[in-house]
C-alpha positions as CSV (number, residue, x, y, z in Angstrom):
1,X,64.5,43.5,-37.2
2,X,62.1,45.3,-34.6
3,X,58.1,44.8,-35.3
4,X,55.9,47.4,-34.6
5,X,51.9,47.2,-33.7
6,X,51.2,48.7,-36.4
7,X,53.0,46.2,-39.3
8,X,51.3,43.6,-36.7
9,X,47.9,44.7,-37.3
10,X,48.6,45.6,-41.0
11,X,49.3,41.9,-40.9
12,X,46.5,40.8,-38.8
13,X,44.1,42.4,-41.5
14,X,45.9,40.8,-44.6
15,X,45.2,37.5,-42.7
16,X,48.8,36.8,-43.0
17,X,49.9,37.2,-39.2
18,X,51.6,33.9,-37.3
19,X,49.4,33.6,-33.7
20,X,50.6,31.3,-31.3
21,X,49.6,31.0,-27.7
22,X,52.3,30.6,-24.9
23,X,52.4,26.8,-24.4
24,X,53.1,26.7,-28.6
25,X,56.2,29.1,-28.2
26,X,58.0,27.1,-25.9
27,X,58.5,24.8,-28.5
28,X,58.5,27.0,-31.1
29,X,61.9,28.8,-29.5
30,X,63.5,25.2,-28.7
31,X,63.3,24.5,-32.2
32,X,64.4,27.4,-33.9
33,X,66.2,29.7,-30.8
34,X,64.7,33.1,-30.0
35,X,65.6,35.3,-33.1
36,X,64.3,33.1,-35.6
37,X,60.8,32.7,-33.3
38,X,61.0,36.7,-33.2
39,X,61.0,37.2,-36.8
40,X,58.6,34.1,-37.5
41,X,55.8,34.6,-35.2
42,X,54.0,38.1,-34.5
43,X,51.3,37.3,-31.5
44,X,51.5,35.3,-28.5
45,X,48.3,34.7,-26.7
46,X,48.1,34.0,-23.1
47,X,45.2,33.1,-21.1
48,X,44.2,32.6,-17.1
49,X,41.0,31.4,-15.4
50,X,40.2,31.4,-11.6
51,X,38.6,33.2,-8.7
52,X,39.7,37.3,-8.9
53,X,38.1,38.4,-5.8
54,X,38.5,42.4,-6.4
55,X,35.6,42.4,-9.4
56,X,32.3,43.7,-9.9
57,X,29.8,45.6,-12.2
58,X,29.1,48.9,-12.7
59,X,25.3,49.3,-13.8
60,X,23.3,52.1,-14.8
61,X,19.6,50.9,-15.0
62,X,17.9,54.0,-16.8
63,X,15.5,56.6,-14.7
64,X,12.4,55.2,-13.3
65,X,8.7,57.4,-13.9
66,X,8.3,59.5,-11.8
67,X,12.4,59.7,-11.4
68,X,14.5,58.4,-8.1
69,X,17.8,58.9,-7.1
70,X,19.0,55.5,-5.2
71,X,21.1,55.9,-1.9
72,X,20.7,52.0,-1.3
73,X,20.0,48.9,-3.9
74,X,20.2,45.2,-3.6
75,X,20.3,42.8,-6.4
76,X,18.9,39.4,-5.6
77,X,18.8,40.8,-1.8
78,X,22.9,41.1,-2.6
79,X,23.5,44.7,-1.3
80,X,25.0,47.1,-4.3
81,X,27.0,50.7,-3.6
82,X,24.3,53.7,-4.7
83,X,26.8,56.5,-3.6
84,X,27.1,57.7,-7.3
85,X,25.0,59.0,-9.7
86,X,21.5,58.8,-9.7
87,X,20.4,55.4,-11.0
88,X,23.8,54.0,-11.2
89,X,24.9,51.4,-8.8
90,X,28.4,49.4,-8.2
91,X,27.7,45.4,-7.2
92,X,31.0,43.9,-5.9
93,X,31.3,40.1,-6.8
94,X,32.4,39.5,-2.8
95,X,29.3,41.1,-1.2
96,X,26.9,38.5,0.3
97,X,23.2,38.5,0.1
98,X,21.8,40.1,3.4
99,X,20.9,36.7,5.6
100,X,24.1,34.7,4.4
101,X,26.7,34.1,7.0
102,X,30.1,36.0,5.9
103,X,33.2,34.1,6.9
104,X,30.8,31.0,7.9
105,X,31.4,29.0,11.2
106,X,29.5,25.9,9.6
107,X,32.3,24.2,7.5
108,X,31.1,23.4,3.8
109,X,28.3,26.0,3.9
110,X,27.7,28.2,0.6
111,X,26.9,31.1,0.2
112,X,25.4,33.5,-2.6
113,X,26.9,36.9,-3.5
114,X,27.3,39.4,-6.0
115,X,29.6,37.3,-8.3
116,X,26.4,34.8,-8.4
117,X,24.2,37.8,-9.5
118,X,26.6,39.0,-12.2
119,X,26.5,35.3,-13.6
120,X,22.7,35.1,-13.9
121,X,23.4,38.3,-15.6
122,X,25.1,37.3,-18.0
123,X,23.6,34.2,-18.2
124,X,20.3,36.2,-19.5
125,X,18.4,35.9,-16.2
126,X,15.8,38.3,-14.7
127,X,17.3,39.3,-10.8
128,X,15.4,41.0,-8.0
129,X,15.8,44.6,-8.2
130,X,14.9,46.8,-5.0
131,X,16.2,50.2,-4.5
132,X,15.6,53.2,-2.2
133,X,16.2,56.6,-2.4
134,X,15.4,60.1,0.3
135,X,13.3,61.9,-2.3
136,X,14.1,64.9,-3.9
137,X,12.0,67.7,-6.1
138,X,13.7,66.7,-9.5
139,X,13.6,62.7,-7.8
140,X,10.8,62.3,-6.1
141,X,10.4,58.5,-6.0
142,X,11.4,56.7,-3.1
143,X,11.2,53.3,-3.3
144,X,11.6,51.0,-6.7
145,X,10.8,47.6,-6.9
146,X,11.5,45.4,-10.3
147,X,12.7,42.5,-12.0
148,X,16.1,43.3,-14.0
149,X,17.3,42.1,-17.0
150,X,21.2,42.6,-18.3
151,X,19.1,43.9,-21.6
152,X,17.2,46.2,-20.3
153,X,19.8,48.4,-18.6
154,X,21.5,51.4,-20.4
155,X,25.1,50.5,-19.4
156,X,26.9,46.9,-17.7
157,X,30.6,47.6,-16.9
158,X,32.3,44.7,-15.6
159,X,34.9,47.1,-13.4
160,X,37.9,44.6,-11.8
161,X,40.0,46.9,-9.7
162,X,42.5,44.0,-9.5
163,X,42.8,41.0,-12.1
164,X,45.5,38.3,-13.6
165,X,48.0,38.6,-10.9
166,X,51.6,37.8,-11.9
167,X,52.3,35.1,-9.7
168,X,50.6,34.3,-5.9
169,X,50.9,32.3,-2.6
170,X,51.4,28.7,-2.3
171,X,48.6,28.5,0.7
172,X,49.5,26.2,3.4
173,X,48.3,25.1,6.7
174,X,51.2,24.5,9.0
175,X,50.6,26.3,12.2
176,X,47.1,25.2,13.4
177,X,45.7,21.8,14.0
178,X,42.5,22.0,13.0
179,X,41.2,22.7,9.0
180,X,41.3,26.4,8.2
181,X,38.9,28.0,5.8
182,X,40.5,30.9,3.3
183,X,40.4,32.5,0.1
184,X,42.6,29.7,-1.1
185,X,40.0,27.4,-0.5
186,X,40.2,24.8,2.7
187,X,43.6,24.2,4.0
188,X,43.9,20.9,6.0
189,X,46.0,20.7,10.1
190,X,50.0,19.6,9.2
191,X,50.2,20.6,5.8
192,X,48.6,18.1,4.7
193,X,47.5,19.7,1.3
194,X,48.9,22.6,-0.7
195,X,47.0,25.3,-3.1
196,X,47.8,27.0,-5.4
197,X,46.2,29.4,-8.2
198,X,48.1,30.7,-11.4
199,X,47.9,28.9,-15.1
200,X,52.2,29.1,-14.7
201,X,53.6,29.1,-18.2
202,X,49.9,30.9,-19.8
203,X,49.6,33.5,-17.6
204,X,49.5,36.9,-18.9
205,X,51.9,39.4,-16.9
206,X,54.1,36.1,-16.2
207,X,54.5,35.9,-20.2
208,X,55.2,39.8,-20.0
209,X,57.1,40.1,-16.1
210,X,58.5,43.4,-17.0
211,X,55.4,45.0,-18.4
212,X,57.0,46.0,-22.0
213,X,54.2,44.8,-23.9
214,X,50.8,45.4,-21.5
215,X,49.6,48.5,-20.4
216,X,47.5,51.1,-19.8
217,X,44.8,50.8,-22.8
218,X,45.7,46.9,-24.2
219,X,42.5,45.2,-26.1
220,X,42.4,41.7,-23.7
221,X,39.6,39.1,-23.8
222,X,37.4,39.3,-20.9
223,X,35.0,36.9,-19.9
224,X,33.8,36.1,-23.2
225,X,34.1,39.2,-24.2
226,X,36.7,42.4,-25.4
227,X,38.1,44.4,-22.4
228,X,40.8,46.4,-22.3
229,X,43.8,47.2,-19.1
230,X,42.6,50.8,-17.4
231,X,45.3,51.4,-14.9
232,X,47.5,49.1,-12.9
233,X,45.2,46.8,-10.8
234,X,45.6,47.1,-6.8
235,X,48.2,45.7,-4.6
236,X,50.7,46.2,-8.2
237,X,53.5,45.5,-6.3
238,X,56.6,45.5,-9.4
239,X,59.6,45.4,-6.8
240,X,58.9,41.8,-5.5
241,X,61.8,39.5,-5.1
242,X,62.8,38.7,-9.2
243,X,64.5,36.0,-10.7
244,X,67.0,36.5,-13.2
245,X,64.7,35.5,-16.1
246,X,62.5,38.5,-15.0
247,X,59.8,37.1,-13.2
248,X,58.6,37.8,-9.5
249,X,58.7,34.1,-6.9
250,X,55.8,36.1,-4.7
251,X,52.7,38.4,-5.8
252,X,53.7,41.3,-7.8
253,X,52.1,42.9,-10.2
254,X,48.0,43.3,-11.4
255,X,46.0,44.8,-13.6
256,X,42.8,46.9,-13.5
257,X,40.6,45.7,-16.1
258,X,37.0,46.5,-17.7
259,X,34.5,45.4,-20.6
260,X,30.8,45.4,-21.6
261,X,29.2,43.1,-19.9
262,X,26.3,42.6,-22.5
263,X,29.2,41.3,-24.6
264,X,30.5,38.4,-22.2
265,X,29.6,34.9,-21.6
266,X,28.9,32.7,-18.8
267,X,31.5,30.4,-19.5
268,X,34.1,32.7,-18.3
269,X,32.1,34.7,-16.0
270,X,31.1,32.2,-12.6
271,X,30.3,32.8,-9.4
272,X,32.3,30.6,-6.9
273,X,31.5,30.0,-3.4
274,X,34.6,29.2,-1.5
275,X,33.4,27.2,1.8
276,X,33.5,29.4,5.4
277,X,35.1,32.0,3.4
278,X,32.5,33.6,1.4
279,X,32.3,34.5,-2.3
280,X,34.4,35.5,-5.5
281,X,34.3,35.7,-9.1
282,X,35.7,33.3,-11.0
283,X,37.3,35.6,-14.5
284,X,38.2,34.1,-18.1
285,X,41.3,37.0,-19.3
286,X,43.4,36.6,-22.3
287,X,46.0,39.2,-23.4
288,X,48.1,38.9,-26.7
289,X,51.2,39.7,-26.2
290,X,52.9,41.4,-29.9
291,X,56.3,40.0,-30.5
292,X,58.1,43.1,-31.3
293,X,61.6,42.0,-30.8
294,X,63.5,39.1,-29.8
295,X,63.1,40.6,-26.3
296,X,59.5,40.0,-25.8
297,X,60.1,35.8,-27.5
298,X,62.5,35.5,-24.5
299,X,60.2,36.2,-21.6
300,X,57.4,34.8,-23.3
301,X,58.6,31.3,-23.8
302,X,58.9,30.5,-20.1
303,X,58.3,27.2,-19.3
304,X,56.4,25.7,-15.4
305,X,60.3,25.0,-14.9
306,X,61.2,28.6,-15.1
307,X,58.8,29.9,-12.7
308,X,58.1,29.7,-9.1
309,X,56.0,30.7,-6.2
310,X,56.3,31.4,-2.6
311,X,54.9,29.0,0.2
312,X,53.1,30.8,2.9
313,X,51.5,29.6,5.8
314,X,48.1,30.8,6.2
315,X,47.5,29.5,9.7
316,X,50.1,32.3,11.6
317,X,52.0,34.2,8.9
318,X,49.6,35.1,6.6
319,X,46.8,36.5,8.8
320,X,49.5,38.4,10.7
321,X,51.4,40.0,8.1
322,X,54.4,37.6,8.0
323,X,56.5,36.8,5.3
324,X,57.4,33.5,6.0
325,X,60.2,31.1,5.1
326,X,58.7,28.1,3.6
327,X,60.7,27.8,0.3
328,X,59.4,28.5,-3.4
329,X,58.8,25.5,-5.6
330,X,58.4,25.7,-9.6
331,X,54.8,25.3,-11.4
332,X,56.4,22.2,-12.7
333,X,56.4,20.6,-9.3
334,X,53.3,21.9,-8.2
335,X,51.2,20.7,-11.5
336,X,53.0,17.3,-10.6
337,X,50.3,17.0,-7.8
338,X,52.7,16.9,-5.2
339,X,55.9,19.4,-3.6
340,X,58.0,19.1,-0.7
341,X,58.3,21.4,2.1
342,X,60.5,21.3,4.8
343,X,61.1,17.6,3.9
344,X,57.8,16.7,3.9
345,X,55.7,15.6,0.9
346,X,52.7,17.8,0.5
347,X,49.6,17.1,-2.1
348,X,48.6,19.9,-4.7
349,X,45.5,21.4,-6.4
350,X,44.6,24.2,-8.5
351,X,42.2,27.0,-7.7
352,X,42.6,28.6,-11.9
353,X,42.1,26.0,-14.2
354,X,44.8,25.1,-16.9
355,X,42.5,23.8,-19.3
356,X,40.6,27.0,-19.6
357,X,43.2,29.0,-19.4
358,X,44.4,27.2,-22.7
359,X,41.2,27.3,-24.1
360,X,41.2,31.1,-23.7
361,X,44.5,31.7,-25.3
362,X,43.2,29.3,-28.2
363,X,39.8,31.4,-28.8
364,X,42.1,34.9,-28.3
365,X,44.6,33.1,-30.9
366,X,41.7,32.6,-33.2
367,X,40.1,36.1,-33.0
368,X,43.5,37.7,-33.8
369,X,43.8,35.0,-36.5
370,X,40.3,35.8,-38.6
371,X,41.2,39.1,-38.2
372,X,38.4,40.3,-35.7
373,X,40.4,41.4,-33.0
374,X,43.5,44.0,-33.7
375,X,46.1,44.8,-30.9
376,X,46.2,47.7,-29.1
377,X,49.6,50.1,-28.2
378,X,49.4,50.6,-24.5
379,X,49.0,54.8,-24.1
380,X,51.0,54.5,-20.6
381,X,53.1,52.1,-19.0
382,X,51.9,50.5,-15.7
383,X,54.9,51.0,-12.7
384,X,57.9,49.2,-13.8
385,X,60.0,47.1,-11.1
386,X,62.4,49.6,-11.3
387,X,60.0,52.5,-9.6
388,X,60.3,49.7,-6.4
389,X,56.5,50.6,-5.9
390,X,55.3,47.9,-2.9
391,X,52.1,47.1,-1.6
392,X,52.1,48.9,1.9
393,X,50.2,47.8,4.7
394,X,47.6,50.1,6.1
395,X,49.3,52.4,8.9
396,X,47.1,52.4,11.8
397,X,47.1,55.5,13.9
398,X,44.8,54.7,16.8
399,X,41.9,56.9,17.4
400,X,41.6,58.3,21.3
């Protein structure tokens, strides 16, 4: 019989509702087949940590005596967007602090950005506040100049225009001999190492690939913290290639997500600096997933086995907008620490981490479990595969 959110949170309340994250399941469903796990179990939790690039924090730092309306700030000398309100300012985790080399030509240099900023943040730290404004009769001040603390402030939005993305590239270096430096960390001449970056069988929209169960207005853990799904992330690309279990073997689909960031911790908030490439923001998210139907057990016990992901060269075809054509390979094979391409035997590693991402499913599991964290019905429906929305490249229409 058909569950709803509802009965699930009446449960959740009771202290009588059956959480298990989305390694448990797997075993769960070979031991007892799908129907039994559907009318057994009423949350699965899933969980991913790793560098999500498109994030950053929307502060509002309270009105300065006499007032100023900002038109340029910089946090720890990391330039922030003051195009809004008066004293409210965007810092994107990938923007670099003004004297650090973007896209670096000195191989293992690091930088510091605005994901570094938002983790001392967090973390409780004091940052370098400096902001300037044209002056105005109601804002007359033109310059501030202050130490800022994440306490202090009225309002700390982590804003991620694009998190957990179901599924991504198996980055490879086959076209160039010498090492290239990317967002998928540093990819050695001849293919001579593979990366990769999902948690595979944990992730969230991987545990959900058609997008029944997550949606516009879910509760999700975010860095620490509760967050919840605002619209469909960036780049949601639904009508990539599918298997017949459901889920996409190449980038498909994201979410936009947001939270307080007075309520997160450092743990799963970290700034990463990703050698000649520049910076990012590595982001703890875990989304329960109710088990409505026997439906939602289905796609939610996928194992590494079931799943796969696209190799891409990101020497030639990458840069230049190519598909490519070097094979998929399953989770399994690349957790094993090594795949084979093209007949030859390439080494592995893992930008997300497993291990968090099991951790996070494990603290979401417990939350639901002691009852302080009920699940959300999703108010709308991000686009579905069948709507055969793509990501479109930008259509350049030259200027004379």
């Amino acid at each position: 019989m058909a569950k709803t959110i509802q009965e699930i949170n009446e449960r959740i309340r009771r202290g009588q509702a059956v959480v298990v994250d989305a390694e448990e399941i797997i075993d769960i469903v070979a031991e007892k087949g799908t129907k039994k796990a559907a009318r057994e179990v009423d949350v699965v939790t899933t969980g991913t940590f790793g560098p999500m690039c498109s994030s950053g924090a929307l502060i509002s730092t309270g009105h300065t005596k006499p007032r100023a309306k900002f038109s340029r700030a910089w946090l720890n000398n990391v330039p922030a967007y003051a195009g809004l309100a008066a004293v409210d300012v965007y810092l994107g985790a990938t923007e670099l602090r003004e004297g650090d080399p973007a896209n670096s030509v000195f191989p293992g240099k690091f930088e510091y950005g605005g994901a570094h900023v938002i983790e001392e943040l967090v973390s409780g730290k004091s940052v370098e506040f400096r902001a300037e404004g044209h002056g105005t009769d109601c804002y007359p001040r033109k310059q501030v100049r202050s130490w800022l603390r994440l306490k202090d402030v009225n309002q700390a939005v982590l804003t991620n225009p694009r998190n957990a993305y179901q599924n991504y590239n198996v980055a490879v270096n086959r076209g160039s001999k010498r090492v290239i430096y990317t967002y998928m960390g540093v990819l050695q001449p001849n293919m001579a190492n593979a990366n990769y970056c999902s948690a595979g069988q944990l992730s969230p929209l991987l545990n959900d690939p058609l997008y029944r169960m997550i949606g516009i207005g879910t509760r999700i853990f975010l860095g620490g913290g509760i967050g919840y799904v605002w619209w469909e992330g960036t780049q949601h690309a639904p009508s990539a290639p599918r298997r017949p279990n459901g889920t996409p073997s190449a980038p498909a689909g994201t979410l936009a997500v947001c939270g307080d960031l007075k309520g997160m911790d450092a743990r799963w908030i970290k700034g990463a600096s990703l050698a000649g490439y520049g910076v990012s923001l590595g982001v703890g998210v875990g989304i329960p997933i109710p088990v409505l139907d026997e439906e939602t057990v289905k796609y939610a016990s996928v194992t590494d086995s079931d799943l796969v992901a696209s190799v891409v060269d990101y020497s030639t075809d990458y840069p230049n907008c190519v598909s490519g054509n070097l094979g998929t390979v399953t989770y399994k094979e690349l957790k094993s620490g090594k795949i084979t391409v093209k007949g030859q035997e390439v080494p592995t590693a893992g930008l997300s981490s497993y291990a968090r991402a099991k951790e996070i499913a494990g603290i979401l599991k417990n939350w639901i479990r002691k009852g302080d964290f009920l699940l959300t019905e999703a108010v709308a429906r991000i686009p579905q595969p069948e709507s055969r929305q793509k990501c479109k490249p930008f259509v350049e229409r030259p200027i004379s």
